[in-house]
Short mmCIF file of the C-alpha atoms (twelve columns), coordinates in Angstrom:
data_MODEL
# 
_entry.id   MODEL 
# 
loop_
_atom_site.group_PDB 
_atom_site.id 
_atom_site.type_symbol 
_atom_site.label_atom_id 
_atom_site.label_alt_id 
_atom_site.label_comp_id 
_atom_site.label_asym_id 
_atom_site.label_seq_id 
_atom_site.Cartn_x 
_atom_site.Cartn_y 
_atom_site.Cartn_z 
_atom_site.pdbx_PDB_model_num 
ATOM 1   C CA . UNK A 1   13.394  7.793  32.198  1 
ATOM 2   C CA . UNK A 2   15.817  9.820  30.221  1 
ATOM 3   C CA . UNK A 3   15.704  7.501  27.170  1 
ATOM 4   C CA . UNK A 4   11.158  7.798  27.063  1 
ATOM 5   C CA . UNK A 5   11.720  11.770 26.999  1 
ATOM 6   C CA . UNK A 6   13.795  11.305 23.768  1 
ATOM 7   C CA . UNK A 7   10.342  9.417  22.241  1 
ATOM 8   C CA . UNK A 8   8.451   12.134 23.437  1 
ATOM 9   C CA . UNK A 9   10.742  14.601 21.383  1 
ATOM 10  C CA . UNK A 10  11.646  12.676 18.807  1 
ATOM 11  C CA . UNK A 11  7.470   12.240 18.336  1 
ATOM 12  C CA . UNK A 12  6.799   15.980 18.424  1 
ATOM 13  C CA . UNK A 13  9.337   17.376 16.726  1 
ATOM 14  C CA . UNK A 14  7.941   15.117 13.627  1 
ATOM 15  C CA . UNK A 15  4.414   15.657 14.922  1 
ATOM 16  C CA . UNK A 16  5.596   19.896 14.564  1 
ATOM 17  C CA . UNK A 17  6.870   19.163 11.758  1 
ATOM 18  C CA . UNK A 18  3.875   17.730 10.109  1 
ATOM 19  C CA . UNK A 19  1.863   20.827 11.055  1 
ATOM 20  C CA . UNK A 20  3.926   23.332 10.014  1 
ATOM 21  C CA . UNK A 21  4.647   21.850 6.735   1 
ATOM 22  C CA . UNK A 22  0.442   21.805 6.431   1 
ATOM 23  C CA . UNK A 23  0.513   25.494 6.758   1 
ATOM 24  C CA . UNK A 24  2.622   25.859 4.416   1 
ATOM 25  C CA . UNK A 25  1.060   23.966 1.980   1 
ATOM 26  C CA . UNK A 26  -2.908  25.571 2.971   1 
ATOM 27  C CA . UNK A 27  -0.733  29.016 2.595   1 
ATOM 28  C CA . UNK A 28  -0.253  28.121 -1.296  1 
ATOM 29  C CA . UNK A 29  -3.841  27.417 -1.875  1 
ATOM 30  C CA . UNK A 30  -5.487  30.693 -3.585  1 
ATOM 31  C CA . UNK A 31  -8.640  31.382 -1.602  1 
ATOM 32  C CA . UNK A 32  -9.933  34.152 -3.680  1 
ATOM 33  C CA . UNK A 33  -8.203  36.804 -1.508  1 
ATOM 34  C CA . UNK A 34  -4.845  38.330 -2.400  1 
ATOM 35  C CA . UNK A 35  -1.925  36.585 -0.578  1 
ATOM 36  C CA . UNK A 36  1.680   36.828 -1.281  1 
ATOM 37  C CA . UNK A 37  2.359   33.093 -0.448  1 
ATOM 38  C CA . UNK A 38  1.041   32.297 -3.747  1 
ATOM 39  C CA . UNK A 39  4.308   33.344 -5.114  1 
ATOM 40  C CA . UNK A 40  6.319   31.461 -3.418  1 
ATOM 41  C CA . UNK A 41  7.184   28.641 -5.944  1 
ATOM 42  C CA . UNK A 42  8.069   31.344 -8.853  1 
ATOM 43  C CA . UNK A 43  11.908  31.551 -9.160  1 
ATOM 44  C CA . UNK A 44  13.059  34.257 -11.769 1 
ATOM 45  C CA . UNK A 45  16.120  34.176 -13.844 1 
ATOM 46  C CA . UNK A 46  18.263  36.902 -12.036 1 
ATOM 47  C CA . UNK A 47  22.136  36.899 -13.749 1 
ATOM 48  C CA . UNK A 48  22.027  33.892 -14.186 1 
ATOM 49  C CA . UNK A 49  20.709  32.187 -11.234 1 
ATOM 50  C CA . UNK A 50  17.246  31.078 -10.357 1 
ATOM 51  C CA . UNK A 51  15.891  33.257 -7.537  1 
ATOM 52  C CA . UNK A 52  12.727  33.619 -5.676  1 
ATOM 53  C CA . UNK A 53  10.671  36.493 -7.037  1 
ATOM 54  C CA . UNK A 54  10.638  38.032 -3.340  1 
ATOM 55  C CA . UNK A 55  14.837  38.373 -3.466  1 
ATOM 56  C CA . UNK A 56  14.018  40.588 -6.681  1 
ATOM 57  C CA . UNK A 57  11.050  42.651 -6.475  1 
ATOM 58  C CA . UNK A 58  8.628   44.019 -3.151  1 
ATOM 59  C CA . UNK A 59  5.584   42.109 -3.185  1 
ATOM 60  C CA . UNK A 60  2.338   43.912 -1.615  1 
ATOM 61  C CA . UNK A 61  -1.365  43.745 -1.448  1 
ATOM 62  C CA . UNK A 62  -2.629  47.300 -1.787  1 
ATOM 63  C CA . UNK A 63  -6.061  45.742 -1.927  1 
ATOM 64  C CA . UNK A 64  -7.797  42.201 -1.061  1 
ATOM 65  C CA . UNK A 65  -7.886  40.969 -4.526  1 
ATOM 66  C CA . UNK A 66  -4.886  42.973 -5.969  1 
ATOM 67  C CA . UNK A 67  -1.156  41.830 -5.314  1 
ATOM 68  C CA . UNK A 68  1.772   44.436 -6.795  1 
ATOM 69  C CA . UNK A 69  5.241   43.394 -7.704  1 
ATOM 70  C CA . UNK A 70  7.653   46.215 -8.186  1 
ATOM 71  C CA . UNK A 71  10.832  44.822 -9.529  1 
ATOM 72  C CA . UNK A 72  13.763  46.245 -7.617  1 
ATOM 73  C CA . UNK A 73  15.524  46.779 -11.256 1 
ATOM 74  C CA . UNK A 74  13.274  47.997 -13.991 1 
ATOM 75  C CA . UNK A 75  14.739  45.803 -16.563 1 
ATOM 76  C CA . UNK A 76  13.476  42.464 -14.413 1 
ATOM 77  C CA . UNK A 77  9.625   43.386 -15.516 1 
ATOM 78  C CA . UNK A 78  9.731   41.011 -18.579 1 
ATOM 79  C CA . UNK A 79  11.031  37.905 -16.494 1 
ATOM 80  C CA . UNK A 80  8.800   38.588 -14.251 1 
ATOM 81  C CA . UNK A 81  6.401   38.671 -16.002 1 
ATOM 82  C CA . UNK A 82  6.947   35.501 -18.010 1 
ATOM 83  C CA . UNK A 83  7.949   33.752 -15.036 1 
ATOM 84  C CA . UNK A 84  4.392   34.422 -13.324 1 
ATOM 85  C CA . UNK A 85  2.751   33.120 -17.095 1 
ATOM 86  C CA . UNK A 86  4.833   30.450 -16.847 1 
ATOM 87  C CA . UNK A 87  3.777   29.468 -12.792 1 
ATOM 88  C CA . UNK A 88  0.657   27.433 -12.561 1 
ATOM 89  C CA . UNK A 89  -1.032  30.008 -10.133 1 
ATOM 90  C CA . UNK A 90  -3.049  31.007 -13.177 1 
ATOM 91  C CA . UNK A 91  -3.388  34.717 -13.304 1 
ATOM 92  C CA . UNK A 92  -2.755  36.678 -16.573 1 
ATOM 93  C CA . UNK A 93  -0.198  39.714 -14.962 1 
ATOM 94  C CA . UNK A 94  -0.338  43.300 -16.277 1 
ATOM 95  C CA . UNK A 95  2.512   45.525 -16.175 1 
ATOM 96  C CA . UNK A 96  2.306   49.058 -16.538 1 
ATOM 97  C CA . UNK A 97  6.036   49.222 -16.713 1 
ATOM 98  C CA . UNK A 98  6.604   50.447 -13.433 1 
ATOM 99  C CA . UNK A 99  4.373   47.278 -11.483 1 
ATOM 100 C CA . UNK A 100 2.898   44.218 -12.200 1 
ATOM 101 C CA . UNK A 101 -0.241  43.990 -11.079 1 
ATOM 102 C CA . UNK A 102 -2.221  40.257 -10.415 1 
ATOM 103 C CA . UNK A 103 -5.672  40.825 -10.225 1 
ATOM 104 C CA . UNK A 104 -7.158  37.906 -8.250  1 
ATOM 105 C CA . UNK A 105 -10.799 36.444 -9.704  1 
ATOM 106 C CA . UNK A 106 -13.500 35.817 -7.555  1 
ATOM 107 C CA . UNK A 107 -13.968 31.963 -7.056  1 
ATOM 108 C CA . UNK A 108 -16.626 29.875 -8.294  1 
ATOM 109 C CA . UNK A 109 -18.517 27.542 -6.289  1 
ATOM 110 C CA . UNK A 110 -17.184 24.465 -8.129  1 
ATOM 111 C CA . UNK A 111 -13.362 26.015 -7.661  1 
ATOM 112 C CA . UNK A 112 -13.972 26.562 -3.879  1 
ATOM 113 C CA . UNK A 113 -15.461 23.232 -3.367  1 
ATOM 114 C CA . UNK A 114 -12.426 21.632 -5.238  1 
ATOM 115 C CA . UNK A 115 -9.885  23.839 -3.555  1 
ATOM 116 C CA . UNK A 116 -11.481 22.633 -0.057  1 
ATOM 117 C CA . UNK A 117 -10.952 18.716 -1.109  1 
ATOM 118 C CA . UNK A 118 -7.271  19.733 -2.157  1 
ATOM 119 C CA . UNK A 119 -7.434  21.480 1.609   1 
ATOM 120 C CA . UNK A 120 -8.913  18.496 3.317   1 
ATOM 121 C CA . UNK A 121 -6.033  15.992 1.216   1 
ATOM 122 C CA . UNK A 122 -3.052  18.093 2.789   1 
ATOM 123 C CA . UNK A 123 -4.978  17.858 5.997   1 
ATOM 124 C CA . UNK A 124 -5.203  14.188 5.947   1 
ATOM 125 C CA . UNK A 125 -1.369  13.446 4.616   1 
ATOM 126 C CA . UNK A 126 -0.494  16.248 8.317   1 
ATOM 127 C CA . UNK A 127 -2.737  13.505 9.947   1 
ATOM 128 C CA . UNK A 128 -0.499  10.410 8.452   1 
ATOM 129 C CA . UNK A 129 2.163   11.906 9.505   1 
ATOM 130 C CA . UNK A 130 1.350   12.819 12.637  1 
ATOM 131 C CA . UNK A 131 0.126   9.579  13.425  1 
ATOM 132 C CA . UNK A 132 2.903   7.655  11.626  1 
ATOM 133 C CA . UNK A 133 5.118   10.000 14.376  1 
ATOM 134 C CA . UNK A 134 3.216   8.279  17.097  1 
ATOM 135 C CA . UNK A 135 3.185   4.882  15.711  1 
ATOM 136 C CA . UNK A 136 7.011   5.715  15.750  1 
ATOM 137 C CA . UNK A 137 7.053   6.441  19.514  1 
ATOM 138 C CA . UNK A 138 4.971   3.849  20.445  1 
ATOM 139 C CA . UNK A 139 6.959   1.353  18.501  1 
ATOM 140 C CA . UNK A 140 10.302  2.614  20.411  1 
ATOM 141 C CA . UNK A 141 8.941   2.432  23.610  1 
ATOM 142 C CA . UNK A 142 7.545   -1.331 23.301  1 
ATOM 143 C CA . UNK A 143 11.233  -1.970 22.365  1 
ATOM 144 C CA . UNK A 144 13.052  -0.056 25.434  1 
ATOM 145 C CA . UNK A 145 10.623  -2.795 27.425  1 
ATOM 146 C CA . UNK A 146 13.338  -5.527 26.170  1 
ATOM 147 C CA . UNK A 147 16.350  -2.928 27.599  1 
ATOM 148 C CA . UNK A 148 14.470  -3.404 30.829  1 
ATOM 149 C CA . UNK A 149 12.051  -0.715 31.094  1 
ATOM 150 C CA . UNK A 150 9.020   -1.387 33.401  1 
ATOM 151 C CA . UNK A 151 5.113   -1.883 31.718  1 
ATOM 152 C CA . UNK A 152 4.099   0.973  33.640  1 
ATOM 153 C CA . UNK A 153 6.340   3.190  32.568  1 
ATOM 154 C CA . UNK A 154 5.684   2.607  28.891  1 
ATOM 155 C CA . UNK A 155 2.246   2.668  29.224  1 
ATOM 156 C CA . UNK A 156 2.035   5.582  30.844  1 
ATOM 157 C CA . UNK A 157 4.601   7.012  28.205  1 
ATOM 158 C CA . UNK A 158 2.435   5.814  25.639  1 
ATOM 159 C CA . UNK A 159 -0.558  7.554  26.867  1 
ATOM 160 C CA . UNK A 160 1.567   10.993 26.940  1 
ATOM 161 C CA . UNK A 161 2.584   10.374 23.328  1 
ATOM 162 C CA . UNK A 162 -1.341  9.722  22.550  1 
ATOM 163 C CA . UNK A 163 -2.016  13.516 24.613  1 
ATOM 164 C CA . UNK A 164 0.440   14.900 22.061  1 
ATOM 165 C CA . UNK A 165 -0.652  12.989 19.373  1 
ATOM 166 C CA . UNK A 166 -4.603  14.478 20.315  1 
ATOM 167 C CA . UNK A 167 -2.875  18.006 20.678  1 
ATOM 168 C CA . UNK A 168 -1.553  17.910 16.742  1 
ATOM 169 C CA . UNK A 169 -4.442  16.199 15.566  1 
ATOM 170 C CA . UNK A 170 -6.666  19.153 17.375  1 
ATOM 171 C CA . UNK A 171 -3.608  21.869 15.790  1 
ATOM 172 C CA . UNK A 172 -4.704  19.910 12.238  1 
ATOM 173 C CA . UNK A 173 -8.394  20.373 12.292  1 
ATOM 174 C CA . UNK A 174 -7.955  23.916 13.810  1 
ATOM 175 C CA . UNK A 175 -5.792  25.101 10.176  1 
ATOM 176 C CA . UNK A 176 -7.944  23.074 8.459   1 
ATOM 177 C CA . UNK A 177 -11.091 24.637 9.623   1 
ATOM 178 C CA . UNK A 178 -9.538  28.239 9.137   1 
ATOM 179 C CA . UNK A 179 -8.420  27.246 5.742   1 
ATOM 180 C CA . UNK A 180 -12.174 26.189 4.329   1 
ATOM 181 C CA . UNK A 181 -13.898 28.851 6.103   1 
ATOM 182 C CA . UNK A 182 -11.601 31.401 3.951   1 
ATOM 183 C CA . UNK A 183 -12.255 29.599 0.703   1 
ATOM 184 C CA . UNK A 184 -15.713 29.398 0.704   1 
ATOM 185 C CA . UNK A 185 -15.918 32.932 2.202   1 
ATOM 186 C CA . UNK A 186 -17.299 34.852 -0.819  1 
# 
């Protein structure tokens, strides 16, 4: 019995795994609203190194379509700044030399509708996964038959992996649904 709880954790730690790595990838998707995830990916050159623009500067949202960046050291404004030009989030920063400012447009319909399909193609990669983590499971359990473990007891460990596999699936739909209801929120 020991070895069909390893398949069950084996399958959701991937099945976890899958989801969390969705909301990540939903939290990089600009909705229209200001949200400090979009800056993730931006790396600045900092003495040298490549660092993420959150180990150099406060990042805030004094207002829903306004996110501020106050450089920790004054002199970091112009890499900043060229650094966010250079990111593909696609917002022209202005710098009052104290703060950069990124003024977040409103979203057109044809924008929101594309930035739900990109939504709906993470979604459904979370889904392979998730079901590629039970297909996994399933797999290993069919095997441990040959090691001498009874029908029953794989079948009914196949039907827990399914009520796991349901309970991502259901986590999936429940970002996803979240996710286009705050794009196409105008």
């Amino acid at each position: 019995m020991a070895e069909v709880k390893e398949y069950y954790k084996a399958a959701e730690d991937k099945m976890s795994q899958a989801v969390s790595h969705l909301d990540d990838s939903l939290a990089h998707i600009r909705a229209g609203k200001a949200n400090v995830r979009i800056l993730d990916p931006i790396r600045v050159d900092y003495y040298g190194s490549m660092t993420p623009l959150s180990g150099v500067a406060t990042i805030t949202t004094p207002d829903a379509r306004t996110i501020a960046i106050q450089p920790w050291e004054k002199k970091l404004i112009g890499e900043i700044e060229k650094a966010i030009m250079n990111s593909e989030i696609g917002i022209t920063p202005e710098n009052n030399g104290e703060i950069i400012r990124l003024c977040i447009p409103p979203l057109t319909e044809d924008r929101r509708k594309t930035l739900v399909k990109q939504a709906r193609a993470e979604g459904e990669d979370a889904k392979v996964s998730v079901r590629n983590a039970r297909r996994d499971a399933i797999d290993g359990l069919k095997k441990e038959i040959k090691n001498g473990l009874s029908e029953d007891v794989e079948k009914d460990a196949e039907s827990e992996v399914q009520k796991i596999h349901d309970r991502y699936i259901k986590k999936v739909d429940e970002l996803l649904a979240a996710k286009e209801k705050e794009i196409m929120t105008v």
